[in-house]
MDTraj code that builds the backbone (N, CA, C; nanometers):
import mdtraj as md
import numpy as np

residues = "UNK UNK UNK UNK UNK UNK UNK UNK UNK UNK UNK UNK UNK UNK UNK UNK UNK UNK UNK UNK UNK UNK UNK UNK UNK UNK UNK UNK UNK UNK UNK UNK UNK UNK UNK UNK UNK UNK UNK UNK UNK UNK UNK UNK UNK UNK UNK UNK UNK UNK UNK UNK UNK UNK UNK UNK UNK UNK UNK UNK UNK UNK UNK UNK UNK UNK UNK UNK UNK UNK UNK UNK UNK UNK UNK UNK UNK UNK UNK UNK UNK UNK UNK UNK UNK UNK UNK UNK UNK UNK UNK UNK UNK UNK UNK UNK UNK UNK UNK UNK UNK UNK UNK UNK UNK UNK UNK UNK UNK UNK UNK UNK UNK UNK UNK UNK UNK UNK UNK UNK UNK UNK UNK UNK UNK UNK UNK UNK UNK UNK UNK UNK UNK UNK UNK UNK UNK UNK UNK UNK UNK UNK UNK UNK UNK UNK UNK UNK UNK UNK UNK UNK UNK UNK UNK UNK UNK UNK UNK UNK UNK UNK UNK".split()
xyz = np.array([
    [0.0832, -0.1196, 0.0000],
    [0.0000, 0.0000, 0.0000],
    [0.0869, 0.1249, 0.0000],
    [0.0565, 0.2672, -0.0541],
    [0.1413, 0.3631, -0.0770],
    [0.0223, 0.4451, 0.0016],
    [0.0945, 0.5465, 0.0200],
    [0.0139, 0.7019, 0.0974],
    [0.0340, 0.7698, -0.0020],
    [-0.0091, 0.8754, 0.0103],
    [-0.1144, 0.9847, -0.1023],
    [-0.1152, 1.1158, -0.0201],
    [-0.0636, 1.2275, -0.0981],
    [-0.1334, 1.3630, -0.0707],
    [-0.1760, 1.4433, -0.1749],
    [-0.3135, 1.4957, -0.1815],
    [-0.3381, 1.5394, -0.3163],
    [-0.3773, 1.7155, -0.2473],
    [-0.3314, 1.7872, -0.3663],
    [-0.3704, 1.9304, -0.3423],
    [-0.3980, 1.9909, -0.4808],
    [-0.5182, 2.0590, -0.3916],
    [-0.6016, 2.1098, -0.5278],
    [-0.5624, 2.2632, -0.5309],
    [-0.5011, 2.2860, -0.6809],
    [-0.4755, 2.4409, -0.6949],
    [-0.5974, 2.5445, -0.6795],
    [-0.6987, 2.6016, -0.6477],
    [-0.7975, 2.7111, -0.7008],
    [-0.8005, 2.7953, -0.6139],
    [-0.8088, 2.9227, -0.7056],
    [-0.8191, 3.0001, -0.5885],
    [-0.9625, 2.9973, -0.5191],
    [-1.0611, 2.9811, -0.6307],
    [-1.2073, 2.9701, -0.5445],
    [-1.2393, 2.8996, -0.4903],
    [-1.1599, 2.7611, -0.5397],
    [-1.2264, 2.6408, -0.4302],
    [-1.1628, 2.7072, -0.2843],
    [-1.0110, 2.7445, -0.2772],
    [-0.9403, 2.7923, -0.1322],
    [-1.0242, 2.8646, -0.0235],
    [-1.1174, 2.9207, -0.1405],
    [-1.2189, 3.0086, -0.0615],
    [-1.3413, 2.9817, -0.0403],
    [-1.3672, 2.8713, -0.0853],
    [-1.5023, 2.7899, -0.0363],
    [-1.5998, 2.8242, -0.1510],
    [-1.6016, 2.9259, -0.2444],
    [-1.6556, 3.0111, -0.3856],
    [-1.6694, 2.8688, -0.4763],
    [-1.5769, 2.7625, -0.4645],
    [-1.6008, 2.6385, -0.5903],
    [-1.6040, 2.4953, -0.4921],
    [-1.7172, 2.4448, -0.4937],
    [-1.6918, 2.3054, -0.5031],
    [-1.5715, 2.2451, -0.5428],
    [-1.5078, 2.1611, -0.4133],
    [-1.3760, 2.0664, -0.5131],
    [-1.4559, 1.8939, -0.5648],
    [-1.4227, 1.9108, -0.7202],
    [-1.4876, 1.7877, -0.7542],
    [-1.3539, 1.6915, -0.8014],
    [-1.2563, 1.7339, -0.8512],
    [-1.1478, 1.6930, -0.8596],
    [-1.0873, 1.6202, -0.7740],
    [-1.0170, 1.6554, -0.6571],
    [-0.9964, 1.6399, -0.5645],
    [-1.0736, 1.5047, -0.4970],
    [-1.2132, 1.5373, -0.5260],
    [-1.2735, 1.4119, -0.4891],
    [-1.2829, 1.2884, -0.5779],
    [-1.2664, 1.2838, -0.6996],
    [-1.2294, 1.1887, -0.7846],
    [-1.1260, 1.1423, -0.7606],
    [-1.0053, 1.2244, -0.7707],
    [-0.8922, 1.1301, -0.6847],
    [-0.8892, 1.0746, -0.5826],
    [-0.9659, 1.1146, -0.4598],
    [-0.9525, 1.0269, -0.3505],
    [-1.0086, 0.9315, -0.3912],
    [-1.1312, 0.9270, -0.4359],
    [-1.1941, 0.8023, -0.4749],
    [-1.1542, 0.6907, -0.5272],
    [-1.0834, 0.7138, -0.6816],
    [-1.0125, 0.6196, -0.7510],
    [-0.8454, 0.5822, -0.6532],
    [-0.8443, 0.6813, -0.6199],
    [-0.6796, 0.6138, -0.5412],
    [-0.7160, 0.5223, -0.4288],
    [-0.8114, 0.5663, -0.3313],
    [-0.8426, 0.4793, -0.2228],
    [-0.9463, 0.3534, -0.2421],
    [-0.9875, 0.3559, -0.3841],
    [-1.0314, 0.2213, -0.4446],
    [-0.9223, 0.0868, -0.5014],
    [-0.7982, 0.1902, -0.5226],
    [-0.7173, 0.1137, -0.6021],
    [-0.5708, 0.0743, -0.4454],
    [-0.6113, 0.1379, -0.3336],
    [-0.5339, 0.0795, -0.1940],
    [-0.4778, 0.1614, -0.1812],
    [-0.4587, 0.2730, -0.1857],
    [-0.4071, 0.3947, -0.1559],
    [-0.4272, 0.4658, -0.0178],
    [-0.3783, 0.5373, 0.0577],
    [-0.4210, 0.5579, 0.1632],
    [-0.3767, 0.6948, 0.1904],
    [-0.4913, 0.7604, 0.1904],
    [-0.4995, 0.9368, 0.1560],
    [-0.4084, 1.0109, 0.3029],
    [-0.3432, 1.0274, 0.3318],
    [-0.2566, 1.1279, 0.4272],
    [-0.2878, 1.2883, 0.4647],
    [-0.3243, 1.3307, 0.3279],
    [-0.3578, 1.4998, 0.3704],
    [-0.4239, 1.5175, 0.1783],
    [-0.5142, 1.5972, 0.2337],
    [-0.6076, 1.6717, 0.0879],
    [-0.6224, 1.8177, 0.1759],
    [-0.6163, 1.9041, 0.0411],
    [-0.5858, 2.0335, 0.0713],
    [-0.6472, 2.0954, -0.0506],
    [-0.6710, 2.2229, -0.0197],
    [-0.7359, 2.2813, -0.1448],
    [-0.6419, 2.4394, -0.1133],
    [-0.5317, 2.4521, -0.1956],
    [-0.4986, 2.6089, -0.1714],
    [-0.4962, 2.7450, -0.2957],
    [-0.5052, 2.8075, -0.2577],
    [-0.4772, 2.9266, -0.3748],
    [-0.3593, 2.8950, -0.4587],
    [-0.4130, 2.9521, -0.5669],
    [-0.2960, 2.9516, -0.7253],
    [-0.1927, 3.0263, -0.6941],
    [-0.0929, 3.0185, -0.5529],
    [-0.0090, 3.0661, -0.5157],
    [0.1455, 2.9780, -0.5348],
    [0.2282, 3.0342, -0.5813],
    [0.3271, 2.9067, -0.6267],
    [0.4105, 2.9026, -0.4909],
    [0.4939, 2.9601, -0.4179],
    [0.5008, 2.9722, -0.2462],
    [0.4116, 2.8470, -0.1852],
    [0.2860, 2.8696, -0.1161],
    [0.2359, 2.8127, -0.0983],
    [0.1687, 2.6610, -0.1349],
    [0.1714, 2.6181, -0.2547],
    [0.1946, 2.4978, -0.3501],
    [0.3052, 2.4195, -0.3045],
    [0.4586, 2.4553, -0.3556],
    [0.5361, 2.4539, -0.3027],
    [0.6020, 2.4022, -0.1619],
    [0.5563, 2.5018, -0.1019],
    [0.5740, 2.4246, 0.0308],
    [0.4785, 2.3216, 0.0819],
    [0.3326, 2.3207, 0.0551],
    [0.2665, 2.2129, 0.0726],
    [0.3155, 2.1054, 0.0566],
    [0.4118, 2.0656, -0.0738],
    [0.5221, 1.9848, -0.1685],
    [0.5779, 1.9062, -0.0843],
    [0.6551, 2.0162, -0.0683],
    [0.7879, 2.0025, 0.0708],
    [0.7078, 1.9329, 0.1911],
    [0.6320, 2.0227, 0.2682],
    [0.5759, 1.9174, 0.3667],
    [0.5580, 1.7919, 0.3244],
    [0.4876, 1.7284, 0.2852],
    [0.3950, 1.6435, 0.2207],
    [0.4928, 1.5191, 0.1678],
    [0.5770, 1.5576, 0.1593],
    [0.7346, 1.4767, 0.0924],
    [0.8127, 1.4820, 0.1844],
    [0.8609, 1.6069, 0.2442],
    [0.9947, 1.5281, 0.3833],
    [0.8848, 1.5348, 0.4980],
    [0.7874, 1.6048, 0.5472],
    [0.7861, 1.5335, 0.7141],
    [0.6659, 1.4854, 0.7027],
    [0.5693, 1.4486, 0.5914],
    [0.4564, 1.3291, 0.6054],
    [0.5172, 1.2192, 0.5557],
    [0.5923, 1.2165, 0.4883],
    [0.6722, 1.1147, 0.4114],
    [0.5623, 1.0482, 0.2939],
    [0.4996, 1.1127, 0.2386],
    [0.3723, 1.0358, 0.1340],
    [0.4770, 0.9906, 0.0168],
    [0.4156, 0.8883, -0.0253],
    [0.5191, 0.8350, -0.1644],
    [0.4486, 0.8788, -0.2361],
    [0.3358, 0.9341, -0.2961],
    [0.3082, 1.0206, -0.3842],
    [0.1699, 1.1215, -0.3701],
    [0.2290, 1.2608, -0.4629],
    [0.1424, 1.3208, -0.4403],
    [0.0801, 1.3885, -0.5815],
    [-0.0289, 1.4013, -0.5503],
    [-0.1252, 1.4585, -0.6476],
    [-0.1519, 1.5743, -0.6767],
    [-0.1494, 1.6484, -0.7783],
    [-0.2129, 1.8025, -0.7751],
    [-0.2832, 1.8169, -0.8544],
    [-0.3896, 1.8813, -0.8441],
    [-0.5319, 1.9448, -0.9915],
    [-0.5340, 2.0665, -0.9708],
    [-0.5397, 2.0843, -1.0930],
    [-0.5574, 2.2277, -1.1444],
    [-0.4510, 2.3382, -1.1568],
    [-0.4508, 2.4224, -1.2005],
    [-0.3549, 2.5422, -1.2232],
    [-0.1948, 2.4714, -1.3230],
    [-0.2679, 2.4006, -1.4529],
    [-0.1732, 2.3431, -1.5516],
    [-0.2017, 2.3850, -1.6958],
    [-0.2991, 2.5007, -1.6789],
    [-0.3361, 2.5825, -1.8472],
    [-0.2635, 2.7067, -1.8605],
    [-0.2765, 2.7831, -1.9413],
    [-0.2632, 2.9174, -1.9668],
    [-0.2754, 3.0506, -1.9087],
    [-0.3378, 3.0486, -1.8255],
    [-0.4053, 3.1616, -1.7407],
    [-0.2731, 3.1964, -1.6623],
    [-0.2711, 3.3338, -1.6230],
    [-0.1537, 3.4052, -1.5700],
    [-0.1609, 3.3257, -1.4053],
    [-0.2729, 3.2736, -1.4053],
    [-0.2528, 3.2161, -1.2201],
    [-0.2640, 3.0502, -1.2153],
    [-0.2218, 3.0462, -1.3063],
    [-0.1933, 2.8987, -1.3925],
    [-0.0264, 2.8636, -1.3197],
    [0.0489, 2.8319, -1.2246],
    [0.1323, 2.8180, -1.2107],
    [0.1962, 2.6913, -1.1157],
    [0.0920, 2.5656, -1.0864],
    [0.1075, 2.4415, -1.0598],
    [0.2340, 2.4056, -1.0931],
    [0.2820, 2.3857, -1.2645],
    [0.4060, 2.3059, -1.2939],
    [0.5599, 2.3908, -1.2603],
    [0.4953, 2.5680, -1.2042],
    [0.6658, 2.6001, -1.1717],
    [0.6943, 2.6165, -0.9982],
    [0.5166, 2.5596, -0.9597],
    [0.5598, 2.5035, -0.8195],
    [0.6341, 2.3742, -0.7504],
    [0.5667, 2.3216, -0.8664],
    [0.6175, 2.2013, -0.8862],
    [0.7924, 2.1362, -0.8997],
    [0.8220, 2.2486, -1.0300],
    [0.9782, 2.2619, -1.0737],
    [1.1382, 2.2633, -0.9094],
    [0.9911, 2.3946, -0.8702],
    [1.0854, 2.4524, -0.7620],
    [1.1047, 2.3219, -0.6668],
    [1.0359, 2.2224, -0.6224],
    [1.0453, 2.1300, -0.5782],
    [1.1065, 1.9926, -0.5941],
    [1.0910, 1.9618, -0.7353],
    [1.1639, 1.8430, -0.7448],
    [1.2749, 1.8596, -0.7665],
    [1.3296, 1.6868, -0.7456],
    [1.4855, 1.7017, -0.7982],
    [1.5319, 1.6519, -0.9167],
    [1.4604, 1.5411, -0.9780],
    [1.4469, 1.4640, -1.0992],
    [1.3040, 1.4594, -1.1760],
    [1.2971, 1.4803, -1.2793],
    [1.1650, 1.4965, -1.3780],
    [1.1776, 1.3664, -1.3760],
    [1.0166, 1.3302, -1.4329],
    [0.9775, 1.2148, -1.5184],
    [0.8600, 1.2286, -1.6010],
    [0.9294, 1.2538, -1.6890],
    [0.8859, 1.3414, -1.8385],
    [0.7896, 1.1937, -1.8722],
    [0.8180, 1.0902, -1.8961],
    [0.7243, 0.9614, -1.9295],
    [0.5626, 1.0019, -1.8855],
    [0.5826, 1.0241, -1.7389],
    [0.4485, 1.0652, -1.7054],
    [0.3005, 1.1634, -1.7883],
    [0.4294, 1.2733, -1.7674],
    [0.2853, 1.3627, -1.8503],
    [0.3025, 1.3494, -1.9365],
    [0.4134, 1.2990, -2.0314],
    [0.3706, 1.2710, -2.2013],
    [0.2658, 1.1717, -2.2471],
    [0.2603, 1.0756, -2.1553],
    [0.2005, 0.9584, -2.1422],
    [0.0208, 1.0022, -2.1038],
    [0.0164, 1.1016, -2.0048],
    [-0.1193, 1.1297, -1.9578],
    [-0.1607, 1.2196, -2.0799],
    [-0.0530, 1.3033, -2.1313],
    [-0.0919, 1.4119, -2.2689],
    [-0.1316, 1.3081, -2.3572],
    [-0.0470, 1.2432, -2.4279],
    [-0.0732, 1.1505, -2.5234],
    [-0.2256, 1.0663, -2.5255],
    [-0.2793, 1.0329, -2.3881],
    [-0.4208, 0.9431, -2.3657],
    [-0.5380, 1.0509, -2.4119],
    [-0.5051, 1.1903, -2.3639],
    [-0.6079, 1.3173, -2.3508],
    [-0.6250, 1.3458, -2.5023],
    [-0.4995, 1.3285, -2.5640],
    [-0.5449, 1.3741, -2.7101],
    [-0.5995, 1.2800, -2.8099],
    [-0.6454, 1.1821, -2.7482],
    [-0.7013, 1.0823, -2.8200],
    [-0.8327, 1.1220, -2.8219],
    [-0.9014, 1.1978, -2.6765],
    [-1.0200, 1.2487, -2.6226],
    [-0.9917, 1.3824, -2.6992],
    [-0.8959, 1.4864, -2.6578],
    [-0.9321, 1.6062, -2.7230],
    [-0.8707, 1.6610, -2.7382],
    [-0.8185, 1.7375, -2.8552],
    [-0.6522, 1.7945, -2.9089],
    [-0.6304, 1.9372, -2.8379],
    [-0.7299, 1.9968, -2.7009],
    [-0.6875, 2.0679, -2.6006],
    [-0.6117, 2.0513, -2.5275],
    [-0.5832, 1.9125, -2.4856],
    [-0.4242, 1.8646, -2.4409],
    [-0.3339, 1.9240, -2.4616],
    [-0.3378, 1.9320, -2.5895],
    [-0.2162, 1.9741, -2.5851],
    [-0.1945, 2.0989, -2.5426],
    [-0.2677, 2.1810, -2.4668],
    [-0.2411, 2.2852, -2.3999],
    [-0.2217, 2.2727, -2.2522],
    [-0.1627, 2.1108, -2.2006],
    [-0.1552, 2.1254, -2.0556],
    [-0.0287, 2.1260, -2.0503],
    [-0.0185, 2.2251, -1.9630],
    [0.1754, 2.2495, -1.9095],
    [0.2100, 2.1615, -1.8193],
    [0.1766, 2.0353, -1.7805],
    [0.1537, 1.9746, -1.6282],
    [0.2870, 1.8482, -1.6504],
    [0.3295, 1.8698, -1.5370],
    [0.5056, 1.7901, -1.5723],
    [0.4879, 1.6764, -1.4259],
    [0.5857, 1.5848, -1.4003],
    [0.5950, 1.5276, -1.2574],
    [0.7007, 1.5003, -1.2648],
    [0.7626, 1.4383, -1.1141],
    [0.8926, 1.4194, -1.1100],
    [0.9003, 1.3657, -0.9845],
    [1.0296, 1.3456, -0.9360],
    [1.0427, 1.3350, -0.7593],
    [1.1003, 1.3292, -0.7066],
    [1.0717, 1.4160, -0.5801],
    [1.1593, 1.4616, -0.4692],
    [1.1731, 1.3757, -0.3571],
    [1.2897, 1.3433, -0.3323],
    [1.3389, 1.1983, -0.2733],
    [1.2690, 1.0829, -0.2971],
    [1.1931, 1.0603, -0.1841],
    [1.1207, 0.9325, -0.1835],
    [0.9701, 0.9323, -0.2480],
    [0.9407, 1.0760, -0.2894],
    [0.8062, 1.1285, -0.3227],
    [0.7635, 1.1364, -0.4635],
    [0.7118, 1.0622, -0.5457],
    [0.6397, 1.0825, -0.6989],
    [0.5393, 1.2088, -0.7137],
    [0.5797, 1.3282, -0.7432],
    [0.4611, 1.4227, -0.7269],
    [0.4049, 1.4421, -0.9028],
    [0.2622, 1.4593, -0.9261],
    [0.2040, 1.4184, -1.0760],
    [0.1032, 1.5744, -1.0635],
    [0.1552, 1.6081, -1.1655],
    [0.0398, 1.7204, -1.1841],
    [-0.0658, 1.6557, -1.2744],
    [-0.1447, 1.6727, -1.2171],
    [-0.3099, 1.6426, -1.3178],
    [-0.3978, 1.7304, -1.3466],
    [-0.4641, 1.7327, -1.4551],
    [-0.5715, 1.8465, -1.5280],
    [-0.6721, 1.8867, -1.3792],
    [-0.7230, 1.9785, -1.4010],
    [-0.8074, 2.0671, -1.2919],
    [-0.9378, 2.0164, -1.3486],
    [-1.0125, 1.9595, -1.4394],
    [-1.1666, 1.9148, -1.4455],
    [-1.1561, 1.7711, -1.4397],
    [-1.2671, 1.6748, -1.3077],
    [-1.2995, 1.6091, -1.3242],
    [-1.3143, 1.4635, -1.4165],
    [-1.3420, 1.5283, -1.4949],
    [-1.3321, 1.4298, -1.6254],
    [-1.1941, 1.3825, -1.6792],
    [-1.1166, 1.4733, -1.6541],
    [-1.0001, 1.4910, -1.7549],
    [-0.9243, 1.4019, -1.5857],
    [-0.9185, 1.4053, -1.5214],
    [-0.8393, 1.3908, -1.3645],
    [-0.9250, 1.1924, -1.3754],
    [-1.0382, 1.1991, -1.3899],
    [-1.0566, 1.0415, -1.4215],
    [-0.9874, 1.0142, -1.5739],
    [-1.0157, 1.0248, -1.6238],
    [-0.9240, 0.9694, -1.7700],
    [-0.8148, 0.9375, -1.7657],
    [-0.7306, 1.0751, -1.6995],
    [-0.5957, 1.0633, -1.6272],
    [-0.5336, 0.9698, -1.5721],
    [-0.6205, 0.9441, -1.4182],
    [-0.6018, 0.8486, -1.3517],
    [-0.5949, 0.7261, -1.3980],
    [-0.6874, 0.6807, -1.4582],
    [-0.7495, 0.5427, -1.5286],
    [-0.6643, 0.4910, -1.6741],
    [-0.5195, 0.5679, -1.7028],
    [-0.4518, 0.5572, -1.7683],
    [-0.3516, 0.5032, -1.7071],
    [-0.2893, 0.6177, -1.6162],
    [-0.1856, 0.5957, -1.5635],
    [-0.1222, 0.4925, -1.4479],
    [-0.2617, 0.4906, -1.4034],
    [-0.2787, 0.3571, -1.2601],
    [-0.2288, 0.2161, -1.2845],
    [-0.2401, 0.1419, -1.3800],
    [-0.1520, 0.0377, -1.4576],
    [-0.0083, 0.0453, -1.3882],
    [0.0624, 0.1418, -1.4294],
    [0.1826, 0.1414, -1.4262],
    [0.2206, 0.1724, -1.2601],
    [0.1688, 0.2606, -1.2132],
    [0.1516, 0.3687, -1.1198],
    [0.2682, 0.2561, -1.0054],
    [0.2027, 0.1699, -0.9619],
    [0.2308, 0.1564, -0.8576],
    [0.3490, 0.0686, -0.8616],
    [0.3967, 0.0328, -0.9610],
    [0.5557, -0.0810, -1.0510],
    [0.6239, 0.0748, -1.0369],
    [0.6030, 0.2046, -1.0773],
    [0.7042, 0.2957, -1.0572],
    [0.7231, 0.3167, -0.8800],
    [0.6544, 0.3824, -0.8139],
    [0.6634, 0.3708, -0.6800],
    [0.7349, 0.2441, -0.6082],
    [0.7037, 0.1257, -0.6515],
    [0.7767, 0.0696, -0.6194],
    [0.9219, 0.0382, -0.6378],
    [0.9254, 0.1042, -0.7397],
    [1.1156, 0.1028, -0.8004],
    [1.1666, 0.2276, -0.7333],
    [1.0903, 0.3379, -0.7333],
    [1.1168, 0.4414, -0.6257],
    [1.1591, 0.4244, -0.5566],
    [1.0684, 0.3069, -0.4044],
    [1.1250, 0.2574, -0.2998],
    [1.1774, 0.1814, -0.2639],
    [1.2943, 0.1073, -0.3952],
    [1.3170, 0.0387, -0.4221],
    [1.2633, -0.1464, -0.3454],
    [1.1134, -0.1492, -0.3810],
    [1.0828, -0.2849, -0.3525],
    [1.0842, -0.3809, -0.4546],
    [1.1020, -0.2929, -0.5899],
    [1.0485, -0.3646, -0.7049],
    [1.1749, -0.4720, -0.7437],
    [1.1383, -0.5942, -0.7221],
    [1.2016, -0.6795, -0.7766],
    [1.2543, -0.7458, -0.8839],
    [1.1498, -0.7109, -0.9814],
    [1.1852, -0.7118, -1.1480],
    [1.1102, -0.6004, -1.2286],
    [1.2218, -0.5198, -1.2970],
    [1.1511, -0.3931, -1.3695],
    [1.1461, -0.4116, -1.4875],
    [1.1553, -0.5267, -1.5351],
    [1.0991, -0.5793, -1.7047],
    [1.0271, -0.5962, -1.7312],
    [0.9408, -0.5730, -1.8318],
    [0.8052, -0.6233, -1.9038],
    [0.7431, -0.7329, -1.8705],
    [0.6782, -0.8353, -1.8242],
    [0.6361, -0.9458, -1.8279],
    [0.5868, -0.9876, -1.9452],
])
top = md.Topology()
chain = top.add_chain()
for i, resn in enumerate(residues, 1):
    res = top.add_residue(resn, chain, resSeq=i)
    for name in ("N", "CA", "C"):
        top.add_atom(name, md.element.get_by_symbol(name[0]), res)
traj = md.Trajectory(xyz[None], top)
């Protein structure tokens, strides 16, 4: 079983102004699939604050991975993936090419997500799309693999070849 922290970028949800529906799709599908949620958070499109959520959430909760929705488009308060940057230490570019690549099968707006992952020490952090729909699609792609990487992370994985 792996632990989980997911944080939702908005500024309106931060303020109680938006329903988080995101946020709740991930808990759902992660804690269906044995996951075991540690901390959910909803903060402002603040990259500071993102950031350090990061940091917590990775050295003193110790979660092996964490989740983020929203703030991965265009918009000037769009700044998830350079909170993100500031945090990790190694990319893993496979990820979001892999989650881009599934989305544009659904819808060639993909290709407007800036959303990167990587990880900081022991921590897999994944930026994911901010709507619902797009955060299940996401998930339901990537989950296959998901937990063969974490485990090579922590290093339990015993064979990392194809079967």
């Amino acid at each position: 079983m792996f632990t989980l922290g997911i944080i939702i970028a908005s500024d309106k949800g931060s303020k109680g102004e938006r329903a988080d529906e995101s946020g709740i799709v991930i808990q759902q599908m992660m804690e269906t699939n044995g996951y075991i949620t540690k901390k959910y958070i909803i903060l402002p499109d603040e990259a500071d604050a993102l950031s350090q959520e990061m940091i917590f959430m990775s050295d003193e909760l110790g979660v092996d991975l964490i989740l983020t929705s929203g703030g991965t488009g265009f918009s000037k308060r769009d700044i998830t993936p350079e909170a993100t940057l500031q945090v990790v230490h190694r990319l893993t570019p496979g990820i979001s090419e892999a989650i881009r690549y599934n989305s544009l099968q659904i819808t060639p707006r993909a290709m407007l997500s800036r959303a990167i992952s990587g990880i900081r020490n022991n921590t897999l952090i994944i930026n994911l799309p901010g709507s619902p729909k797009a955060v299940r699609e996401s998930l339901e792609y990537i989950l296959p693999s998901l937990a063969h990487g974490l485990e090579i992370l922590k290093g339990s994985a015993s064979e990392c070849a194809r079967k």
